[in-house]
VOGU-3710 file (C-alpha; in Angstrom, 3 decimals, decimal comma):
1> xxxxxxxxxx> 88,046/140,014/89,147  90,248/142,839/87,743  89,322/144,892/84,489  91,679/143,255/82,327  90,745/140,216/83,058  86,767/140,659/82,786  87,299/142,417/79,550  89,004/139,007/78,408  86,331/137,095/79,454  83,756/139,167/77,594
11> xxxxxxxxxx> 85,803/138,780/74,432  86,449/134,846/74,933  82,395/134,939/74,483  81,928/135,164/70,612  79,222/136,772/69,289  77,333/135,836/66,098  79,542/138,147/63,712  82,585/136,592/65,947  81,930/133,121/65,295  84,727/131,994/63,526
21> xxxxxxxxxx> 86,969/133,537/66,347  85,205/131,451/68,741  85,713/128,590/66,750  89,590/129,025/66,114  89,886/129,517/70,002  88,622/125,603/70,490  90,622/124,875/67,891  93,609/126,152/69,783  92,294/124,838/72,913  91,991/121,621/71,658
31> xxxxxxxxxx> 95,208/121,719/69,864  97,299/122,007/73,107  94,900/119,488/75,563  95,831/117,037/72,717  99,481/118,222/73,035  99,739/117,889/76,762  97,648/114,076/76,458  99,908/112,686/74,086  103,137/113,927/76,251  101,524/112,613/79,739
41> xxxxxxxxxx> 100,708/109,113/77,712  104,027/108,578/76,199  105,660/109,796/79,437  103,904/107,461/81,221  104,778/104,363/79,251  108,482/105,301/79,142  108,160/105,561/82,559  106,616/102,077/83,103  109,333/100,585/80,734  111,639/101,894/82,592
51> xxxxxxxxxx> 110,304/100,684/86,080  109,152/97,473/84,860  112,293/96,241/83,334  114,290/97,143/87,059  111,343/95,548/89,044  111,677/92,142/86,211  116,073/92,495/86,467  116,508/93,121/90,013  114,081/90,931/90,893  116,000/87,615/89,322
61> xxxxxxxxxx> 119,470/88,823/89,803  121,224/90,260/92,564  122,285/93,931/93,625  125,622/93,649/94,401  128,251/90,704/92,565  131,001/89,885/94,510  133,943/87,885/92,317  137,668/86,769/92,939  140,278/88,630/90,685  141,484/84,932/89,678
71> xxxxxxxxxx> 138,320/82,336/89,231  136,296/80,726/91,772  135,793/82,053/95,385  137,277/79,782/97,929  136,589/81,264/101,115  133,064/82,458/100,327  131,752/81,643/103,992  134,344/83,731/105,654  132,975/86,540/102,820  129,523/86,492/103,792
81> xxxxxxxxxx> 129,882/86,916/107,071  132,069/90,194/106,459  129,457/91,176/103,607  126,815/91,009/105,879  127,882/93,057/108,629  127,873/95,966/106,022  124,907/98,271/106,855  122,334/97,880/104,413  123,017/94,234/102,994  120,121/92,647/102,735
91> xxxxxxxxxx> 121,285/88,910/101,912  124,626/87,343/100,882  124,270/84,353/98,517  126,862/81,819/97,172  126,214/80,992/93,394  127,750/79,202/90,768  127,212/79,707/87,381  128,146/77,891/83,768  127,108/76,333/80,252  126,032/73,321/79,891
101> xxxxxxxxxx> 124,186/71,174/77,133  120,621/69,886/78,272  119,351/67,293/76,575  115,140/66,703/76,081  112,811/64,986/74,489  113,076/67,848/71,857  117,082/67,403/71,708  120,073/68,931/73,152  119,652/73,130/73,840  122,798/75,361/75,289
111> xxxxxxxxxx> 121,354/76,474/78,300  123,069/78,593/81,627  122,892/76,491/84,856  122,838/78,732/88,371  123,478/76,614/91,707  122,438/77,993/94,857  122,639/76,786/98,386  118,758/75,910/99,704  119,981/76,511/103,192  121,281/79,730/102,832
121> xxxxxxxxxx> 118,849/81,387/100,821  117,399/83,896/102,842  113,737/85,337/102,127  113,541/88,215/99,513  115,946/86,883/97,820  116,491/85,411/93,823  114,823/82,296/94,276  112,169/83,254/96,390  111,373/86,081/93,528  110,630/83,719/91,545
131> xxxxxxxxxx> 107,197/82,945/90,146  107,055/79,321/89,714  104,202/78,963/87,145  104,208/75,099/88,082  105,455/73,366/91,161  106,379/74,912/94,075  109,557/75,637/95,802  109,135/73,209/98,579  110,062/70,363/95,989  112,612/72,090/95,068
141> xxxxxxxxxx> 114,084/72,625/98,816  113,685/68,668/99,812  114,788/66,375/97,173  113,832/63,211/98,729  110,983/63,587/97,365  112,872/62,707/94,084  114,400/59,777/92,216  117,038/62,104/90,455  118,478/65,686/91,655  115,582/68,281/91,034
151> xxxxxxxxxx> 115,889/71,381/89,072  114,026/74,457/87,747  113,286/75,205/84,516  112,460/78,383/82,974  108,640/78,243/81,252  109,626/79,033/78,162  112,869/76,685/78,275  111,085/73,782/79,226  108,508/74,362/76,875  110,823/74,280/74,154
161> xxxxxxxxxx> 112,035/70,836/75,469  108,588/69,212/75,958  109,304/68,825/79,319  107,140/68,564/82,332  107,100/68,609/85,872  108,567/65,402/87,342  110,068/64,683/84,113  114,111/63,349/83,592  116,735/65,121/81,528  120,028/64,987/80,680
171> xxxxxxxxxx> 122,825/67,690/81,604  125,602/67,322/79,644  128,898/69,320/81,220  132,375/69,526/79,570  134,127/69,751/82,854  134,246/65,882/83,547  136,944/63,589/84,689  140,612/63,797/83,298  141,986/61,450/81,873  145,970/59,957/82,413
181> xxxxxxxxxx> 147,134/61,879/78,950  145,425/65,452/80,095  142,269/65,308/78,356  138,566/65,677/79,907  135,220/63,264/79,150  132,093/64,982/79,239  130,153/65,064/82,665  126,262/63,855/82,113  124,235/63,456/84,941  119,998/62,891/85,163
191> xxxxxxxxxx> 118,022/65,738/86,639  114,424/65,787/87,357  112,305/68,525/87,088  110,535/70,201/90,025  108,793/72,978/88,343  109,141/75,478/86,430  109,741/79,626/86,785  107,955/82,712/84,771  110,252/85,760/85,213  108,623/87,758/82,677
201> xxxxxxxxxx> 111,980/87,968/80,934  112,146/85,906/77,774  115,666/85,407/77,735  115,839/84,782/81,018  113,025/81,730/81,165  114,542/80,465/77,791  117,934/80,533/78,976  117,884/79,484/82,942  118,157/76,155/85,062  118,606/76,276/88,503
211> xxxxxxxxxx> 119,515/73,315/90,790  121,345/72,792/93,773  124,999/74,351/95,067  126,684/70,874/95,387  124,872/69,578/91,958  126,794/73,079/90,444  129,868/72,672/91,044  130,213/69,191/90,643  129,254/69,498/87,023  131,446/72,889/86,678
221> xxxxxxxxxx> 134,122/70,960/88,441  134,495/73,390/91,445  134,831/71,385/94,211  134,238/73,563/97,336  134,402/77,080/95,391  131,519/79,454/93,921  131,510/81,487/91,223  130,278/84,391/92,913  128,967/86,243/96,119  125,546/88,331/95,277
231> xxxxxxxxxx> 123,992/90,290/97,937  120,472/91,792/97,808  120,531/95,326/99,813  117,396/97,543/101,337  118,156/100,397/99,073  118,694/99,784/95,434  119,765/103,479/94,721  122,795/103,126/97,428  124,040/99,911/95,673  127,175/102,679/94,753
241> xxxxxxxxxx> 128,362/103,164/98,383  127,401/99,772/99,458  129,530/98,369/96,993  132,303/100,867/98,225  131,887/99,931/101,542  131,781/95,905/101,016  135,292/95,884/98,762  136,904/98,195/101,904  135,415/95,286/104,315  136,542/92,060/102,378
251> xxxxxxxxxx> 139,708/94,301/100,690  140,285/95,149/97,000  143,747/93,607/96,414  141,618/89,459/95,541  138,032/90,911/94,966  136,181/93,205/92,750  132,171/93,936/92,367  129,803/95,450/90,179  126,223/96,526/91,135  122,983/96,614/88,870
261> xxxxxxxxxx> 123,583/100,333/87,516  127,045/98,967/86,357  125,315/96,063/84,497  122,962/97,702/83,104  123,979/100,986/82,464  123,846/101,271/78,839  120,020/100,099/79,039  118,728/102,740/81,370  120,432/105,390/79,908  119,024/104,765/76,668
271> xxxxxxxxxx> 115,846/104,595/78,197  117,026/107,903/79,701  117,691/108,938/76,430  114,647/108,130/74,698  112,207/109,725/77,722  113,918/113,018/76,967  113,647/112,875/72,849  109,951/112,093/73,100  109,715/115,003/75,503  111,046/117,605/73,333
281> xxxxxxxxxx> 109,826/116,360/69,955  106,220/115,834/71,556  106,689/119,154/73,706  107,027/120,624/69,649  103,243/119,542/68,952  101,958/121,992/72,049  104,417/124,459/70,044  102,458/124,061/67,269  98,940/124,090/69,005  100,331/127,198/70,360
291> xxxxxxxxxx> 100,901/129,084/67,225  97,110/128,752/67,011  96,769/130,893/70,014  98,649/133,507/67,904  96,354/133,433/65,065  93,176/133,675/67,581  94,789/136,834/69,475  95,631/138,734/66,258  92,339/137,872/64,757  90,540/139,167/67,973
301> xxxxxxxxxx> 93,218/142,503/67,832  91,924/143,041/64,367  88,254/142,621/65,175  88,359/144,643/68,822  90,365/147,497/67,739  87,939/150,084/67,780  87,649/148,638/71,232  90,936/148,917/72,264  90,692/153,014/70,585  88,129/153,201/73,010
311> xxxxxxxxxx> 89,644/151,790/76,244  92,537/153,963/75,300  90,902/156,743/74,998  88,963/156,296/78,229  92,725/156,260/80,003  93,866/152,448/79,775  97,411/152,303/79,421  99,510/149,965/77,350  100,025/147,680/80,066  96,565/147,020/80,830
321> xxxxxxxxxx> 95,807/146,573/76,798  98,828/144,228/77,169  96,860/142,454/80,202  94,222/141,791/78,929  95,313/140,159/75,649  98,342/138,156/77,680  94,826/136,784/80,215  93,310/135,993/77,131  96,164/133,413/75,735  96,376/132,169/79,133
331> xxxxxxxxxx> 93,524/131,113/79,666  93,374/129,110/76,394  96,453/127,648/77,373  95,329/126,752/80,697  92,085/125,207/79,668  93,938/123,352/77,235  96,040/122,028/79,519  93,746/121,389/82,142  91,596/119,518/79,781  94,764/117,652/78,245
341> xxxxxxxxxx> 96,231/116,564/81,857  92,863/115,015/82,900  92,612/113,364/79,296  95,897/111,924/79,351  95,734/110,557/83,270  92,386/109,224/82,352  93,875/107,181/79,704  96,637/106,070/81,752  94,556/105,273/84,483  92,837/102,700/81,624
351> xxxxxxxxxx> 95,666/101,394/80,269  97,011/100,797/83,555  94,009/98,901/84,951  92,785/97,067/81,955  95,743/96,467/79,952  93,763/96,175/76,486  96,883/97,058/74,273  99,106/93,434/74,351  102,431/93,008/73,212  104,784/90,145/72,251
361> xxxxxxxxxx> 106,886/89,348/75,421  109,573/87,500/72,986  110,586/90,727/72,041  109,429/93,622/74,845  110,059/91,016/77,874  106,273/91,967/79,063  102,891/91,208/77,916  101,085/94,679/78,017  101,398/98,551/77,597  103,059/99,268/80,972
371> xxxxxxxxxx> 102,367/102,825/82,442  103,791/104,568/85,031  102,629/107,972/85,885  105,302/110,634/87,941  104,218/113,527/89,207  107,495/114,838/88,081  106,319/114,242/84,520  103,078/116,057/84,876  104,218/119,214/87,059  106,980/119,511/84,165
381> xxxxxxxxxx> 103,947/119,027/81,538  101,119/121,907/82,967  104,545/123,928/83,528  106,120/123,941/79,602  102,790/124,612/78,362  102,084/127,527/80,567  105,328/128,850/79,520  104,472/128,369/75,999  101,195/129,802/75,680  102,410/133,015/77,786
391> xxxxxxxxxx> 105,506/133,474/75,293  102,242/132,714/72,232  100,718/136,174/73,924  103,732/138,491/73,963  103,085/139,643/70,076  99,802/139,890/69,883  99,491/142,026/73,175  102,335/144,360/72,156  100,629/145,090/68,954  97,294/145,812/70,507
401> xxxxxxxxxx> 98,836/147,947/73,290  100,898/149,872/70,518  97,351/150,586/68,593  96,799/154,541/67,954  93,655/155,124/69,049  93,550/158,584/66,556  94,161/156,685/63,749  91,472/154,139/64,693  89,117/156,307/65,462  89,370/159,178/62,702
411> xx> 86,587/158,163/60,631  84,371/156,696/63,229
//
């Protein structure tokens, strides 16, 4: 251990005049390990906001949408075969999508239906994601076990309908038969349910009925066509050049696409956003915590001066004054933000495994606190507050290195 750094030590350890030092250097101490807890926490569930709404989006819609310039894809089986000799496709699916009125026991609710092909969907993809909360997607895949066409609810949808598994409804589509002077009757055709899905998202299990390919586009009047092509890739953070390389496969003069970042773009850069606000405005609290640090280190100048008269007198320069004062601020720093890293992990660590802070999923689309530690976040965290306790030390330590020891020690 160097002198400057022993000398520190000896004046970190108050003595019974120095109390109130001692107890203005736990102050500061505590000051920035609450700082550097509160950051890590509210890092943490940004983080796990941010992670769990991709893991609940990505895992109910696709990667990669694939659409035709003018409507419906004709030639979608000639597509997927292109699309999935594109390195890094995952899956190619055919889907159809529209608005239709389903009508309940509870009454008639605008809902969005999504057909799919049973045969073609491959594993890892959409439908297999989802988690059926009743029922199970073998009913779904063999309808003879059926009187009617199955379907797939979302929980909260069919709740809202009083409807239960094996139960009949009504979908009611606007694309029916035309009639000699032009005009179209309303397409209704029974369903029956086969179970029912929990995505996690509200609007999405409020919203959602899935049922066959055929059943699709027989009520959106599509006969043969899709609405789209969605493909599920192995990387979701090369969804960019995939999509690049899938329109220079199939051509860009009929198709275009769009991949999740696209879609949701807005969303994760206002999470973005919001992670680095909190950052600075909580990084502002160790700020303050740290102007405590000033206040202990001119407190102890004041009280060790003769001290420092002394140590200059006995040959210590300015930089070693300046040393030991700088050590000093430091290591409340340090301890501080030891102390506030392990608080804050331990409290993630809790929130994480016993989720005891519950929120509506209505209106944040999940049930608890989620958290989501980065080791990013908590290098960036120890790193800031080290910074900021070493620029709290530069005034005190110049003005106890520029101390004249002749003046101090005059009328000793």
């Amino acid at each position: 251990m160097s002198i400057e750094s022993s000398i520190a030590f000896r004046y970190m350890q108050a003595r019974r005049k120095e109390n109130f030092i001692s107890l203005i250097t736990v102050i500061s101490i505590g000051g920035v390990g609450l700082g550097v807890a509160a950051l890590i926490v509210v890092l943490a569930v940004l983080a796990g906001f941010e992670d769990n709404l991709k893991e609940k989006f990505l895992g109910i819609t696709s990667h990669i949408v694939i659409m035709h310039l003018d409507g419906g894809l004709t030639d979608w089986q000639e597509l997927i075969e292109k699309i999935k000799t594109v390195p890094g496709v995952k899956s190619a699916e055919p889907y159809v999508y529209g608005q239709v009125l389903a009508n309940g026991p509870n009454g008639p609710h605008g809902v969005m239906i999504k057909g799919l092909a049973p045969e073609l969907t491959a594993e890892g993809s959409q439908l297999s994601n989802l988690g059926l909360s009743r029922g199970t997607l073998d009913l779904f895949l063999n309808p003879e076990n059926f009187q009617e066409p199955p379907i797939i609810l979302g929980r909260e949808l069919a709740s809202q309908m009083n409807v239960y598994q094996y139960d009949q409804l009504k979908i009611i589509s606007p694309f029916g038969r035309i009639t000699p002077l032009g005009s179209r009757y309303p397409l209704t055709k029974t369903y029956q349910l086969a179970g029912t899905f929990h995505s996690g998202l509200y609007e999405f299990d409020s919203n959602m009925i899935f049922l066959s390919l055929a059943e699709a586009q027989t009520l959106m009047a599509m006969d043969g066509e899709v609405s789209t092509i969605e493909v599920m890739i192995n990387d979701i953070y090369q969804a960019t050049e995939i999509r690049e390389a899938i329109l220079q496969t199939i051509g860009t003069d009929k198709y275009w696409a769009n991949d999740w970042m696209q879609r949701n773009l807005n969303l994760f850069a206002a999470l973005e956003l919001e992670q680095t606000a909190m950052f600075v405005v909580l990084t502002l609290t160790i700020i303050v915590a740290a102007f405590n640090i000033i206040s202990t280190l001119i407190m102890m100048v004041m009280e060790k001066n003769r001290d420092i008269a002394i140590l200059k007198s006995m040959g210590a320069t300015r930089r070693q004054i300046r040393r030991i004062f700088t050590f000093q601020g430091l290591t409340v720093g340090l301890i501080g933000a030891l102390g506030g890293l392990i608080m804050g992990v331990t409290l993630c660590l809790l929130l994480k495994e016993y989720k005891f802070i519950e929120l509506p999923a209505d209106i944040y689309m999940m049930d608890s606190l989620p958290v989501e530690m980065r080791p990013l976040h908590l290098i960036l965290t120890l790193g800031i507050t080290i910074v900021i306790s070493y620029l709290a030390t530069i005034y005190p330590a110049h003005k106890a290195a520029c101390l004249d020891p002749v003046e101090i020690l005059r009328y000793e």
